[in-house]
BAVO-703851 format. One record per residue (C-alpha): x, y, z; residue in one letter. Coordinates in steps of 0.2 Angstrom, whole numbers, plus 5000, padded with zeros to 4 digits. Example, Ala and Ser with C-alpha at 12.3 -4.5 7.8 and 13.67 -1.06 7.14 Angstrom:
BEGIN
506249785039A;506849955036S;
end
This chain:
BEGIN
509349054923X;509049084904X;507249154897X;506849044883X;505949094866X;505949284871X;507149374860X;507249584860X;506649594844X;504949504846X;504949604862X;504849754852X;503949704836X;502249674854X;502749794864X;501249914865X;500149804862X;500649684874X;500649814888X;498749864884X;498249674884X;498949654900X;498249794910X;496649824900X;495949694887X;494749574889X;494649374886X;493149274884X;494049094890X;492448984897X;492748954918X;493248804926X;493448754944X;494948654945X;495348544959X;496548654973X;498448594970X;499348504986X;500948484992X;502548564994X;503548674982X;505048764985X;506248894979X;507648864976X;507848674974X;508648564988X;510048584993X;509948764991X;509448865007X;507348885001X;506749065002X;505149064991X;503848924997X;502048904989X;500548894999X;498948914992X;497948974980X;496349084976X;494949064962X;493349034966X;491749024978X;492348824979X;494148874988X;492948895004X;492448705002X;491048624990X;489248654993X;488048514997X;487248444981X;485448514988X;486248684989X;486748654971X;485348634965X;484448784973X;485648904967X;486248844950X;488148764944X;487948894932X;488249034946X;489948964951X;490949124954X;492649134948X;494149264944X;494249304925X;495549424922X;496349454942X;497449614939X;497949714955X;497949634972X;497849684993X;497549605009X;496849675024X;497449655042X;496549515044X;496849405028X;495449445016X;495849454998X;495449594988X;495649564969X;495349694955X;494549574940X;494749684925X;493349564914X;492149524927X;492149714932X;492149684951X;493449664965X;493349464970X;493449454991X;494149304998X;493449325015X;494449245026X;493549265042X;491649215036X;492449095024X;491549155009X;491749224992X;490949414992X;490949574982X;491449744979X;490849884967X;489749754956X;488749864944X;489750014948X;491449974941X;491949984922X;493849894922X;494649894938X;496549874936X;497249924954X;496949924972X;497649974987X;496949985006X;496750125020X;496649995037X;496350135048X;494550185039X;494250025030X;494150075013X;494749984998X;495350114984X;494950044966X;495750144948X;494550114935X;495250124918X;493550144909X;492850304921X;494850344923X;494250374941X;494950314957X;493250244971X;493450204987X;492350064992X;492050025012X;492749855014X;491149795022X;489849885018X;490149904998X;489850095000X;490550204989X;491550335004X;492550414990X;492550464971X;493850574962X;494750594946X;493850554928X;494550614910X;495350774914X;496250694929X;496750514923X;497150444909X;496950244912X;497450234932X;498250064934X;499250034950X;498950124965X;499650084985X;499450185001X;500550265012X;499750225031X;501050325038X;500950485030X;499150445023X;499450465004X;498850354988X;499850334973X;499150304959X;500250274941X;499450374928X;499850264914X;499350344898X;499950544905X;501450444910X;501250514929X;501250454947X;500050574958X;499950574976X;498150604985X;497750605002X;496450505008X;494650605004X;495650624988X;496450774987X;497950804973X;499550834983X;500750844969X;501350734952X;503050654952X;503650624933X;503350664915X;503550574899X;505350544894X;507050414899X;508050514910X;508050484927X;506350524937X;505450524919X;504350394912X;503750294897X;501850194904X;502350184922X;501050054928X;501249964945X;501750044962X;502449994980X;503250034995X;504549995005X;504350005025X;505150175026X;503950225015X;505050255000X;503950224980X;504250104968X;503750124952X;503750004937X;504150094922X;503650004909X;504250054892X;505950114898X;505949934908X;506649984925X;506150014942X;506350204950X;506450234967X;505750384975X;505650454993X;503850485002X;503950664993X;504350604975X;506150634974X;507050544962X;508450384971X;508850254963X;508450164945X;508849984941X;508449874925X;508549854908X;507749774892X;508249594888X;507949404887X;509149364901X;508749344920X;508849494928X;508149594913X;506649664908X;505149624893X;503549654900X;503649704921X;502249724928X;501649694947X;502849754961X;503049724980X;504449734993X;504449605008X;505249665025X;506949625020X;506949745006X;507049644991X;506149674979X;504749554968X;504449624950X;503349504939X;503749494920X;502049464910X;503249394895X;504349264905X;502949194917X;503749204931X;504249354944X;506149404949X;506949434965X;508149594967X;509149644982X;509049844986X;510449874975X;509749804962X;510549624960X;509349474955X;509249364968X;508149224961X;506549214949X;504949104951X;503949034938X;503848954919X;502548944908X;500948814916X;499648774926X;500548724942X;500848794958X;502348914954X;501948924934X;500849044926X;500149104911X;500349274908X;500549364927X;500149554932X;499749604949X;500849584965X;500549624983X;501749575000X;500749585016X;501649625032X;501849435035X;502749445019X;501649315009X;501849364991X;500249364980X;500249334963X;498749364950X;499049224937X;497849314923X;497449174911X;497649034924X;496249134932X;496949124949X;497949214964X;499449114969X;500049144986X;501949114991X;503049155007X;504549225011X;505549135018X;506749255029X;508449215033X;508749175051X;509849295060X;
end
């Protein structure tokens, strides 16, 4: 399991550069609608026990089945909607899609239950980054890194129910989760090299951080999640580790390290943790995402450089539902892949 054509010197000679593309620059690559891959796809190969299978994937209005040719021609080909640049990711209770498309400024729904491709924030959003979802009220939180604001949209309505933060608060807000439990959002500050805990109506509660590489420190934290006790894990992306925190920001655990072997570090970005709690770190530079046990040992990784299901072209956002089906935002392939978690039968 070795990364091929990544060496830490090129790491280095990209490195801030590379993690600004990733979380905030733009492409102009013309839409497709490509055809929706079948079949199955499995990880790891037989005769290994599988524990990562590939299910489907998320793109367009189309993903919802074809339009008639009349209703084609009443609305236009040329208003096919589709993902641009998918960055952060989060489901509700009942399957919908939520994606934070940094180009098209606009988080994408993949409405599950009336099988259709809607819209959040459109006109009101700059460059959405990250997402993260109160079930209780129904609101979707979005970080904007243009405003450096944080809005919280109802999840039906498209009504703005919250608005905090700006310049003198954020700097660049990337990846946010929330804490149904203890009703809390955190966000990662990236450029003030922070993660800040608000309650839900968006009241500061207190920082955990500051820049620097000693342990609870960071250099561009970008991407948070949580385990099912609640504890915070945060991508730190310069110092290319994880950190673990408890509910209340104090410091646990670290793992990680910079290289060009599995179970290293070049660009980490998305994070989630299924019920077993191992943990999924994507790596924007390898293509693929990593599997690590709580301790810290890889597991498994996912993913090369391509197009089908399982390969990706430069990959950001992660997000684990409670049914632990892994999403994916494949940036440049304009798409969300959606694995599962297979679990080990006790």
């Amino acid at each position: 399991m070795i990364f091929q054509g990544v060496t830490p010197q090129r790491i280095l000679s990209v490195l801030c550069l590379a993690l600004m593309a990733t979380l905030f620059a733009c492409t102009t690559t013309s839409p497709t609608v490509p055809d929706k891959p079948t079949g199955e796809y499995i990880w790891p190969s037989p005769p290994a026990t599988p524990r990562i299978k590939w299910i489907t994937q998320w793109s367009n209005r189309y993903d919802f089945g074809k339009p008639s040719d009349v209703m084609e021609f009443l609305i236009g080909k040329e208003r096919v909607e589709r993902l641009r640049r998918p960055n952060g990711i989060v489901t509700d209770t009942a399957g919908n899609v939520y994606v934070a498309d940094s180009e098209a400024h606009v988080v994408f729904v993949f409405d599950q239950e009336k099988k259709a491709l809607r819209f959040l924030g459109l006109g009101r959003l700059g460059f959405p980054v990250g997402v993260a979802i109160d079930n209780k009220r129904g609101i979707i939180y979005v970080s904007d890194s243009k405003f450096d604001k944080v809005f919280g949209f109802d999840k039906n309505s498209d009504d703005v129910k919250v608005t905090f933060g700006g310049p003198s608060e954020f700097k660049n807000p990337s990846g946010m989760v929330y804490d149904e439990q203890r009703e809390r959002l955190y966000i990662a500050d990236t450029q003030n090299h922070l993660v800040k805990a608000f309650d839900s109506g968006g009241r500061h509660l207190f920082t955990i951080g500051k820049r620097g590489m000693e342990d609870g420190e960071f250099n561009f934290p970008s991407y948070v999640a949580l385990d099912k006790t609640g504890k915070i894990y945060v991508v730190d992306s310069f110092n290319f580790r994880i950190q673990v925190f408890d509910p209340d920001g104090k410091y646990i655990r670290k793992f990680g390290k910079l290289g060009d072997a599995s179970g290293a570090f070049s660009r980490p970005a998305g994070i989630g943790v299924d019920s077993d709690g191992n943990i999924h770190i994507v790596d924007t530079a390898f293509n693929n995402f990593q599997i690590f046990n709580i301790e810290g040992r890889l597991l498994l990784w996912i993913g090369t450089t391509g197009k089908k299901p399982g390969e990706f072209y430069l990959p950001t956002g992660l997000y684990i539902d409670n049914q632990d089906k892994i999403y994916v935002s494949d940036t440049y392939n304009q798409r969300v892949q959606v694995f599962q978690y297979l679990k080990t039968p006790k």
